[in-house]
C-alpha positions in Angstrom: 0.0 0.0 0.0 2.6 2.5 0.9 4.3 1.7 -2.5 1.3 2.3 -3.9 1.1 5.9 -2.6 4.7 6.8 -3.3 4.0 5.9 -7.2 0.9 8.0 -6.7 2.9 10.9 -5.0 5.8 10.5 -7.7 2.9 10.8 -11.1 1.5 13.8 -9.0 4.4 15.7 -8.5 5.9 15.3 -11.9 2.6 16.6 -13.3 3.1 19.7 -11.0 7.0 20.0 -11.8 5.8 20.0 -15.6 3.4 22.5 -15.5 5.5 24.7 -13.1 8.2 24.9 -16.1 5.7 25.3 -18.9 3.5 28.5 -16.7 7.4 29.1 -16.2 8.6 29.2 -19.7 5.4 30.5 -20.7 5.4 33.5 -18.5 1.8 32.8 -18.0 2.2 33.8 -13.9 3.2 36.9 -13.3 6.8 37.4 -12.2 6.0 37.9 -8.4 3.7 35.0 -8.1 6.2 32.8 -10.5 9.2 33.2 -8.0 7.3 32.0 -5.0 5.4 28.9 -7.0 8.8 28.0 -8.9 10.5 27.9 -5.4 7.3 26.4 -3.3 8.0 23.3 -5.7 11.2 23.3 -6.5 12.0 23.2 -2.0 9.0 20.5 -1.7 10.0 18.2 -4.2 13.2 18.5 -2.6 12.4 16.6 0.5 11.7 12.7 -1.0 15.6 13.4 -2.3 16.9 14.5 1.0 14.7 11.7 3.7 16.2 8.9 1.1 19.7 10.3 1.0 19.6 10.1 4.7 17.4 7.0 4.4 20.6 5.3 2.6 23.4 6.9 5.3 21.8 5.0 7.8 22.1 2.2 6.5 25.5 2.7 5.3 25.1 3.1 1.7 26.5 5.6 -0.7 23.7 5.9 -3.5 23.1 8.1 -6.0 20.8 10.8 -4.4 23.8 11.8 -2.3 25.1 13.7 -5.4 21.8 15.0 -6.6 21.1 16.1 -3.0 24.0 18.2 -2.7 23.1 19.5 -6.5 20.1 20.1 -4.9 21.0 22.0 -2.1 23.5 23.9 -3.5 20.5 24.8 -6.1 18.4 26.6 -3.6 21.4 28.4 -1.6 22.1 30.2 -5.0 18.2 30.6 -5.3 18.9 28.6 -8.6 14.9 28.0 -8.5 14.7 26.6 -12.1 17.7 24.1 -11.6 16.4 22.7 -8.5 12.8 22.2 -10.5 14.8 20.7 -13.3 17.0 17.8 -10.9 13.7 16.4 -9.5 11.7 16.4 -12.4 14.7 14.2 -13.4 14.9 12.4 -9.8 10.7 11.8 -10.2 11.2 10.8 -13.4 13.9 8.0 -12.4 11.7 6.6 -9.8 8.6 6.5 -11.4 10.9 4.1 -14.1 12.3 2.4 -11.2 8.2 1.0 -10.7 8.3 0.6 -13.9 11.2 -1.9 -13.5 9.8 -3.6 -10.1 6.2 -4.0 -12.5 8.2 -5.7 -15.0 10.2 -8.3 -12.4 6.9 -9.0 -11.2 5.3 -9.7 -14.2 5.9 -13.0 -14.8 5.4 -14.6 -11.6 1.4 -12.6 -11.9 1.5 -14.4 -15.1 2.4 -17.5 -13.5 -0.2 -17.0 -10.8 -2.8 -16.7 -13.4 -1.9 -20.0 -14.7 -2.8 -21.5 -11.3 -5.6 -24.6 -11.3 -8.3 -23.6 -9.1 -10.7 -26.5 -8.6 -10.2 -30.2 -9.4 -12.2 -33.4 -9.7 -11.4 -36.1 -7.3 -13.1 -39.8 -7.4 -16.1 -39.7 -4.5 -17.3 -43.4 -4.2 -19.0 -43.8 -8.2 -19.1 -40.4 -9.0 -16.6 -37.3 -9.6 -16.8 -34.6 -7.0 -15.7 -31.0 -7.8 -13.7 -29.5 -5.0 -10.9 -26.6 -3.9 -7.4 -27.7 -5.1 -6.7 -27.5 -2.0 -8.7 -30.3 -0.7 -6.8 -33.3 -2.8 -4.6 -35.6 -0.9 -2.2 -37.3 -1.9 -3.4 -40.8 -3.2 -6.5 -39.5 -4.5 -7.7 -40.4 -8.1 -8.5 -37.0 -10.5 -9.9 -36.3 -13.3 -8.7 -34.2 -16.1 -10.6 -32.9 -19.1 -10.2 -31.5 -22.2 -9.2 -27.9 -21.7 -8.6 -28.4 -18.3 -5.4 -27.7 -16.5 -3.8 -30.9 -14.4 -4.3 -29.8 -10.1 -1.4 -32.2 -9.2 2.1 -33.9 -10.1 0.9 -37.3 -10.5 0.3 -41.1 -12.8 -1.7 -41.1 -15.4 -3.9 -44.2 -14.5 -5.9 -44.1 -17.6 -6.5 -42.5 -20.7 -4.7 -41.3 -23.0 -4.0 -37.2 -23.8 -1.8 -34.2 -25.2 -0.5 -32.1 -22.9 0.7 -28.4 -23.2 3.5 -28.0 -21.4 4.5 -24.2 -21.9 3.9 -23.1 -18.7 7.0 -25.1 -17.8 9.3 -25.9 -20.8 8.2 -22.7 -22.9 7.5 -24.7 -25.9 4.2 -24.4 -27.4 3.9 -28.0 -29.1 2.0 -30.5 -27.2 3.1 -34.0 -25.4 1.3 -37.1 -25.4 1.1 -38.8 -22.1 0.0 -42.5 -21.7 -1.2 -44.2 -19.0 2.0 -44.6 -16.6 3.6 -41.5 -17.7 3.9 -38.5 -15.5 2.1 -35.4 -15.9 2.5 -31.6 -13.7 0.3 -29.7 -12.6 -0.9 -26.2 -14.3 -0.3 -28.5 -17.2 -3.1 -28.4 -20.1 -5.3 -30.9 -22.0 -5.8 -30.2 -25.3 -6.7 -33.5 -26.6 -8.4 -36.4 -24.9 -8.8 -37.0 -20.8 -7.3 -38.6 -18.5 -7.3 -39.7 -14.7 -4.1 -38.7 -12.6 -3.2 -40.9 -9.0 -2.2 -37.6 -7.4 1.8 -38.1 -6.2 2.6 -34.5 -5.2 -0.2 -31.7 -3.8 0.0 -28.1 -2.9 3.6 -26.6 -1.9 4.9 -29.9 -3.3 3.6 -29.3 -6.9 6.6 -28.7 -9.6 4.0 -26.0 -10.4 4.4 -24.2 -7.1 8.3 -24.7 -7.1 8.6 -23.1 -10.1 6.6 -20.3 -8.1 8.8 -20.5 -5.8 12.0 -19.9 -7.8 10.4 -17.0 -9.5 10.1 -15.2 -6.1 13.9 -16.3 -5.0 15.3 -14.8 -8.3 13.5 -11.5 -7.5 14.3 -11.4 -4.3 18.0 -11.7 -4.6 19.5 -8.8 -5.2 21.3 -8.2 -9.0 24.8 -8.3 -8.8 24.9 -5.3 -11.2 22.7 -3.2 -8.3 26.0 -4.4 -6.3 28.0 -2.9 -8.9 26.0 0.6 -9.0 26.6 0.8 -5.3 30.1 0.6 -5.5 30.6 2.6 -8.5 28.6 5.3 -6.9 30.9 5.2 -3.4 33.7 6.0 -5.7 32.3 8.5 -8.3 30.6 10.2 -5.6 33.6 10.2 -3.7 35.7 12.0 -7.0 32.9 14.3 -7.9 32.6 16.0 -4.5 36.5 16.5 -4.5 36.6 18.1 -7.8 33.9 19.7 -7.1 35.6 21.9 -4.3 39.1 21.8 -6.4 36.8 23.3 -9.0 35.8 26.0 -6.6 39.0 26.4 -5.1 40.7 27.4 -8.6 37.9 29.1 -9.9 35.8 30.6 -6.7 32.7 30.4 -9.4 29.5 28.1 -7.6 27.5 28.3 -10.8 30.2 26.7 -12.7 30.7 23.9 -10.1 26.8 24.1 -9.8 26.5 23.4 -13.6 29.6 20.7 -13.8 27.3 18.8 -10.5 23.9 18.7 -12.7 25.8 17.5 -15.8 27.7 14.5 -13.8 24.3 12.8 -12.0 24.8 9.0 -12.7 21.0 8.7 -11.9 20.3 7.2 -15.3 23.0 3.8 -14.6 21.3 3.6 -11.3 18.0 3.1 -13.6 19.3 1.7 -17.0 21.6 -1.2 -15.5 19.1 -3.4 -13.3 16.3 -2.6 -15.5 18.6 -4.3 -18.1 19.0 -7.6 -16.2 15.2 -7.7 -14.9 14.6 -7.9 -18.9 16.4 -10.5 -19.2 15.5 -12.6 -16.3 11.5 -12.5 -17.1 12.3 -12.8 -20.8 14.5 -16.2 -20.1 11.7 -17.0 -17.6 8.9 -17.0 -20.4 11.5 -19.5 -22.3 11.3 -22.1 -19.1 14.6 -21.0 -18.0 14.7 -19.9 -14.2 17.7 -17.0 -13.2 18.2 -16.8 -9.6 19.0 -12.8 -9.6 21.1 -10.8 -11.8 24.0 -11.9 -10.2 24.5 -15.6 -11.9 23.7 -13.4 -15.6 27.3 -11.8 -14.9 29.1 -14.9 -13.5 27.8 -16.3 -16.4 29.1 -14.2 -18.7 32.5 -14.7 -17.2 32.6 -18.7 -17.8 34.9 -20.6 -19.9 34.6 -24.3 -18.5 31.8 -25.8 -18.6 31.4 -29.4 -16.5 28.6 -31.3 -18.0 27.1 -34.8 -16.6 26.2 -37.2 -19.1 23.5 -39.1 -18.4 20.0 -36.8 -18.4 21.9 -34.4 -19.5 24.0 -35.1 -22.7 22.0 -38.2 -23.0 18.7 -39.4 -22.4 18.8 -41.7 -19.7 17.2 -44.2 -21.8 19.0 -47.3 -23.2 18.7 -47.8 -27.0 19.6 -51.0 -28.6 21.7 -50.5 -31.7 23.1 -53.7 -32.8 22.5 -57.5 -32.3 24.5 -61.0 -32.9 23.3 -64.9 -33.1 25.4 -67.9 -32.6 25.2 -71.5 -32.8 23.0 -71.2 -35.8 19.9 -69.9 -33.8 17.2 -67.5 -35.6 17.2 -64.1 -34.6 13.1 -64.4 -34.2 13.9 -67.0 -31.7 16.8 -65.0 -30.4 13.9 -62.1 -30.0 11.2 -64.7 -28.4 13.6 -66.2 -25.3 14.8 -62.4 -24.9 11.8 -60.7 -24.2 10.3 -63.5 -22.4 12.9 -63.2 -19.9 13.2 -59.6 -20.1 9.7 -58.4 -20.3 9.3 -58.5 -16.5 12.3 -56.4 -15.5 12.0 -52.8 -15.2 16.1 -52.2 -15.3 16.9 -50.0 -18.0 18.5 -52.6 -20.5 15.9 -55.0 -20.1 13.1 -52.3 -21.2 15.1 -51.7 -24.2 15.6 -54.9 -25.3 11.6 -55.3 -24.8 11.4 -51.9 -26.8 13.7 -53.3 -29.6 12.0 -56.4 -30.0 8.5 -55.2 -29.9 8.7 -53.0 -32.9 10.1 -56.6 -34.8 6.4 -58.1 -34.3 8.0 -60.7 -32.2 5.6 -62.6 -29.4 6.8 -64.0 -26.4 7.2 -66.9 -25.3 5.5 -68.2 -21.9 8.2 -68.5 -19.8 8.1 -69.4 -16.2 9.8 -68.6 -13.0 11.3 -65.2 -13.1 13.9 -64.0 -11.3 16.1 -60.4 -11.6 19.5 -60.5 -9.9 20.4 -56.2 -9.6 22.4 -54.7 -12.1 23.6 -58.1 -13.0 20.9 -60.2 -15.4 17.4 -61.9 -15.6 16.4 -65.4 -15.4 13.1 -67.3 -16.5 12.3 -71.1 -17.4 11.1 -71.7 -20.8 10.2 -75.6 -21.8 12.6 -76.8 -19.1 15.6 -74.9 -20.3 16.6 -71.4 -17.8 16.8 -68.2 -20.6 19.5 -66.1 -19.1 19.9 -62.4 -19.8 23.0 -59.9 -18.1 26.3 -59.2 -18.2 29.5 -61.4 -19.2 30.0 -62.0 -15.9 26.8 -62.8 -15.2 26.3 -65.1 -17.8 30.2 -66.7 -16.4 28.9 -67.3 -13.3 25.8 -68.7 -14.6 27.8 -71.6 -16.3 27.4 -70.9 -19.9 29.6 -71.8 -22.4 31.5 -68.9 -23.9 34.2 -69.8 -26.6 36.8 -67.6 -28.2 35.6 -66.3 -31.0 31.8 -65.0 -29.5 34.0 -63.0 -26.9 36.0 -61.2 -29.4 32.6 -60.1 -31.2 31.7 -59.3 -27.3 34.6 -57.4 -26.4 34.5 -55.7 -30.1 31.1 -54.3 -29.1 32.3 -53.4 -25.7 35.6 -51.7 -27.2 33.3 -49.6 -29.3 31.4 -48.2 -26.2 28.4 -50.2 -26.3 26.9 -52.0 -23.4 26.6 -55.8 -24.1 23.4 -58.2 -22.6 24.5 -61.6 -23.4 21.8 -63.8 -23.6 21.8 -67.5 -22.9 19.2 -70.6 -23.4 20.4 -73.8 -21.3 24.3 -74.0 -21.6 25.0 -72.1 -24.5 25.5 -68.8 -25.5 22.8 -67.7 -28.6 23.3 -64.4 -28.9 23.8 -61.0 -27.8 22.4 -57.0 -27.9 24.5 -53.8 -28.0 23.0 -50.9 -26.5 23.9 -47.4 -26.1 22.1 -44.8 -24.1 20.7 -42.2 -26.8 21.9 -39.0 -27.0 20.1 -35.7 -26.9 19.2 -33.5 -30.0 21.5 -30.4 -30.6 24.4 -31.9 -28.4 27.4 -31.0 -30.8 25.6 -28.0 -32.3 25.3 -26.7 -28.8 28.8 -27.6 -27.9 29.8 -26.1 -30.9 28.1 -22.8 -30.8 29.0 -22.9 -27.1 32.8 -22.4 -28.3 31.5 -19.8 -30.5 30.9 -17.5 -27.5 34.2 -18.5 -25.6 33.6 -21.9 -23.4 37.4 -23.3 -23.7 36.7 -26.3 -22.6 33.9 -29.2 -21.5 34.4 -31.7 -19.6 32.1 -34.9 -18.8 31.4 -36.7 -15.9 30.4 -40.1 -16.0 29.8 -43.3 -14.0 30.2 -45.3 -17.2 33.2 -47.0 -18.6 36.2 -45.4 -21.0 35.2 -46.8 -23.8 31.4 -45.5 -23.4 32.7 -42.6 -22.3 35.2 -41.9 -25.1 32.2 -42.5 -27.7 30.5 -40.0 -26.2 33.5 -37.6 -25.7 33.7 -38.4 -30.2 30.0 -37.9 -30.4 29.9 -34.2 -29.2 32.9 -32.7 -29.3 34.2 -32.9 -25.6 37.5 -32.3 -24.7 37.9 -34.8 -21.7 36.1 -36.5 -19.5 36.2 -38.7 -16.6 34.8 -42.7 -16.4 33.5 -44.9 -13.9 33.0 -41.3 -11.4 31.0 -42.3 -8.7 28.1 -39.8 -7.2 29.5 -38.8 -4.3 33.1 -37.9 -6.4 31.4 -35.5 -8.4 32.4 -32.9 -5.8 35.9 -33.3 -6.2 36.1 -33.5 -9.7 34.1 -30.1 -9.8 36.8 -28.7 -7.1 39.6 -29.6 -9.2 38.8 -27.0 -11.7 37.7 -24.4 -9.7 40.2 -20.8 -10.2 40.5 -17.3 -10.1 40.8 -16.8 -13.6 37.4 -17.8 -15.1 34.0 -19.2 -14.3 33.2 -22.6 -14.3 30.0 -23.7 -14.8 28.5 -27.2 -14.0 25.4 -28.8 -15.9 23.6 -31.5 -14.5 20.3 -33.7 -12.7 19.5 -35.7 -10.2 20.3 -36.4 -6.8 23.5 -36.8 -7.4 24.6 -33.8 -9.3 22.9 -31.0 -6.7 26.2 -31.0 -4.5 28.5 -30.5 -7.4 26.2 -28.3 -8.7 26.2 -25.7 -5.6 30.0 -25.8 -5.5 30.6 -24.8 -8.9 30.6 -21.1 -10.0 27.4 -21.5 -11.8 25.2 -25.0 -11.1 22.6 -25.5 -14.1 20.1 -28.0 -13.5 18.6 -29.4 -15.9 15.3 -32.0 -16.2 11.5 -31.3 -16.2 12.1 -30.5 -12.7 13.3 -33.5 -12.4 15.0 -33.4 -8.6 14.2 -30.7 -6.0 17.2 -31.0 -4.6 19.3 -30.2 -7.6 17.3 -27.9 -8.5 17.9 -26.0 -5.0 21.5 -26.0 -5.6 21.4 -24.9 -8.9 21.6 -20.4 -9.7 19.8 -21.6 -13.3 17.1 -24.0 -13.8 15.8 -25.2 -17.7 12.4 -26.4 -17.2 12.9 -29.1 -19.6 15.9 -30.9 -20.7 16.5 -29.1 -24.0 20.5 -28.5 -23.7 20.5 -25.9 -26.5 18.9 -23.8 -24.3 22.3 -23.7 -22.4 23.3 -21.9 -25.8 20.5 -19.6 -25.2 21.6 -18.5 -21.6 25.4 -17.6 -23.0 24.0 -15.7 -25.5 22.0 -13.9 -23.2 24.6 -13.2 -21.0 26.8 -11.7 -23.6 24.1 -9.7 -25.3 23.0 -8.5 -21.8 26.6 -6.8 -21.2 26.8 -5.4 -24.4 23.7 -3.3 -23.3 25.6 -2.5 -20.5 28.7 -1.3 -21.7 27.1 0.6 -24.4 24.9 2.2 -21.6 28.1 3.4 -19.8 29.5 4.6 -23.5 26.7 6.5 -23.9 26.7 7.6 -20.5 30.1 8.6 -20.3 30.0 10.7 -24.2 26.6 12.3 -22.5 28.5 13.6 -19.9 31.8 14.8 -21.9 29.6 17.1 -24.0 28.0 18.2 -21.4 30.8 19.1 -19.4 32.2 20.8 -22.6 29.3 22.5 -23.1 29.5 24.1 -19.2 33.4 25.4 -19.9 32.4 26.4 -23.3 29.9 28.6 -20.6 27.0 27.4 -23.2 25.5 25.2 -20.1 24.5 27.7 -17.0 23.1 25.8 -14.1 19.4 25.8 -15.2 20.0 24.4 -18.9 22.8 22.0 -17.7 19.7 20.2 -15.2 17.6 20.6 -18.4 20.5 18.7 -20.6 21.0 16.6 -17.8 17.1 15.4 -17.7 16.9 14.7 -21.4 19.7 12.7 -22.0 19.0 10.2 -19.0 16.4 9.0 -21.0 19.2 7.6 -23.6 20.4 4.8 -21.1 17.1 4.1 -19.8 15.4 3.7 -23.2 18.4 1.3 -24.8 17.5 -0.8 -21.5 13.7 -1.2 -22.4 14.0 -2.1 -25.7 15.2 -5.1 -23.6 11.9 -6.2 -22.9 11.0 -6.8 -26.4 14.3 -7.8 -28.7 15.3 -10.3 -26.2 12.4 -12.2 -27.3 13.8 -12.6 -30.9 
């Protein structure tokens, strides 16, 4: 509310201060009543300036209104009526922009509020029941219709539908979900319906996490505003004591007056954060999260990047690529023992083999007695001979026969970074699949265009083996990675690159990344909201697991501190003239605050268009 009221004072009073300086310039007042309503405004509109300059001492700051303060007040103690008028027109101006800004930060979580599911419908007994959101528990079965946006994080149990996804991932095109698959909530239904087992409710929605992480990255404070602070301590600082040597020399106040008006660095105090708020809701309608202003620069200041490879470089998803037959067996029966055994596992390699085999129009057989030994292999009986899926090792210690000549085709596979199920039926080996888990889209091009804007150097962390590794190292373009890294070594691998002399940045998902991820320079986390720890850790989340959007955030970052540099370019020619102008003795106090007021609008404005090009 009190907010409210200052916006409302600040429009009020820069009406007032413009139509002072029109009935001023007008000579519409008469000249006794114009010196006492040109001073009336010019000493009331002083007082905001002065209560936040002190506002700001107390707390130990040095900001910007310490300089136009002392402008100010050396203004009226030379009855300089029309200059003091002309520095807070400028000063209102500057903080009606700086609402402008805080309207803009907020924007997008409103926007995300908007897209907040209100009511749901939750199974009561044989019928549907329309209730609050905020009455589903977890475990309750929900309904979800055709236009309708999804209440929880859940199952779908049945049905089958197309999801928009925007709200989280940015992209517009639609997913289908089938029953088993997971859906989020504030998620849409554009085709079909479905029925959700609800698995997350409330505060424990990825919808209100991503809420969540909105507020955080407005709340913490832009490194740049860090930046303005410090610069001001300093210019402050130098303009007050050439200020006095000014005066010293030339025992002239309205020169030093004038020189004061021209050097007010109230536009970079505007024009910088309203830069990086543009491009923190801008990379927030493109599912990409910013934690503050702060991780932009760090980012732009990185030159390793540290990437995990599986859920990140790769899919997490085990794709069979190749497959062998010996001892004169058919592949279709090859396929047939395979899935039989397989199709009850839910380990990675086994679904893919079911996968694989599925989209040959192979059937099953009926085998019997199934039995998964972790990470190792399957087992099943089929016609009184045991079918035996797994690893070399596995299949060793299983008793079947492996000559020579099938383990060189094995350890051929194996050599050329694929994993190898060997699968087994009675004693003897009969064949075996090479998978690979599947790599993203974009990978290279990303790494590639990546270099473009000055990453040096990527390096991969894996719990695979060299040779899987190295394939994927060959795949993307990676410089060097590291095999057979377990979780809890992430961290020190991370450490090891740490330095003064550039950023590192570390990309990754899971459980098991969100340590290294808060110890490197920049964490990324990447995954559909994947991990909530990980995502914690992380100064950047991408809503989904697009990796070319790690493209997008160095681009931003680079294009973001182009626009400031050319703001303090502009800023600093601005002020040359100007101060050229004043010892040329063209610029007298009053006209130096009116130069002064119209060319902090140059900044400011090369900041906004922000809003809109970042979009492109």
């Amino acid at each position: 509310m009190k907010k409210k009221i200052k916006i409302q004072f600040d429009f009020v009073l820069l009406g007032i201060l413009l139509l002072i300086l029109v009935l001023h310039y007008g000579k519409v007042i008469p000249h006794q009543y114009d010196l006492f309503y040109i001073a009336g405004t010019a000493v009331i509109a002083t007082v905001p300036v002065i209560l936040s300059t002190f506002r700001s001492i107390e707390k130990k700051k040095v900001s910007v209104d310490l300089l136009a303060s002392i402008a100010l007040i050396a203004s009226l103690l030379a009855q300089e009526w029309t200059s003091a008028v002309f520095i807070n027109l400028m000063l209102t101006s500057a903080r009606l922009l700086g609402a402008y800004t805080e309207r803009k930060t907020n924007s997008a979580l409103e926007q995300l509020l908007k897209l907040k599911p209100l009511r749901a419908k939750i199974k009561s007994g044989a019928t549907w029941k329309e209730v609050p959101v905020e009455e589903v528990k977890i475990g309750d079965t929900v309904l979800v219709e055709l236009g309708e946006r999804i209440p929880v994080d859940g199952k779908i149990i049945e049905g089958e539908a197309s999801i928009d996804q925007s709200s989280f991932t940015g992209e517009s095109i639609p997913v289908s979900k089938f029953p088993h698959d997971s859906v989020l909530s504030s998620t849409i239904v554009v085709s079909g319906h479905i029925i959700v087992l609800a698995e997350k409710i409330g505060k424990d929605t990825s919808f209100e996490k991503v809420i969540q992480l909105v507020k955080e990255s407005q709340e913490k404070k832009p490194y740049m505003d860090t930046f303005v602070e410090k610069f001001a301590r300093v210019y402050i600082v130098a303009m007050i004591i050439t200020a006095v040597l000014l005066y010293t020399i030339s025992l002239n106040s309205h020169l030093v007056l004038a020189v004061l008006l021209v050097v007010c660095a109230d536009d970079i105090a505007i024009a910088i954060p309203l830069a990086f708020v543009a491009a923190i809701g801008n990379a927030a309608k493109q599912g990409i999260i910013i934690k503050g202003g702060s991780v932009i620069e760090a980012l732009s200041k990185v030159k390793m990047i540290i990437v995990d490879k599986t859920g990140t470089l790769t899919r997490g998803k085990m794709k069979v690529e190749d497959f062998v037959t010996f001892n004169s067996f058919k592949e279709s029966d090859l396929m047939k023992l395979a899935r039989s055994a397989c199709q009850m596992s839910n380990h990675p390699s086994s679904k893919a083999i079911v996968e694989f085999i599925t989209t040959k129009n192979v059937d099953p057989e009926k085998a019997i007695r199934f039995k998964e030994f972790g990470g190792r292999g399957v087992c099943a009986l089929y016609k009184g001979k045991k079918i035996t899926v797994g690893t070399k090792t596995f299949l060793k210690s299983s008793k079947i026969y492996i000559n020579g000549e099938m383990m060189k085709k094995v350890l051929k596979k194996e050599e050329q970074g694929f994993n190898v199920n060997l699968v087994g039926y009675g004693k003897e080996l009969i064949g075996f699949f090479a998978l690979s888990d599947e790599l993203k889209e974009g990978i290279k091009e990303t790494i590639k265009e990546l270099r473009e804007f000055g990453i040096q150097e990527f390096v991969m962390l894996t719990g695979d083996n060299e040779k899987v590794a190295q394939r994927i190292a060959d795949a993307t373009g990676i410089d060097k990675f590291y095999a057979n890294v377990l979780p809890e070594n992430k961290v020190k691998y991370v450490e090891r690159h740490l330095n003064k002399k550039y950023k590192v940045a570390m990309i990754g998902d899971g459980v098991n990344d969100a340590a290294a991820l808060g110890i490197a320079d920049v964490g990324i986390a990447m995954g559909e909201i994947g991990s909530d720890v990980s995502i914690e850790s992380a100064e950047i989340v991408i809503m989904d697991d697009d990796f070319r959007k790690v493209a997008k955030l160095a681009k931003l970052s680079r294009y973001i501190f182009t626009v400031v540099r050319r703001n303090f370019f502009i800023w600093g020619i601005v002020n040359f003239f100007g101060l050229l102008l004043v010892f040329m003795k063209i610029l007298q106090p009053t006209t130096a605050a009116a130069y002064n007021f119209v060319t902090d609008f140059i900044p400011i404005l090369n900041s906004i268009r922000l809003f809109r090009m970042i979009k492109k």
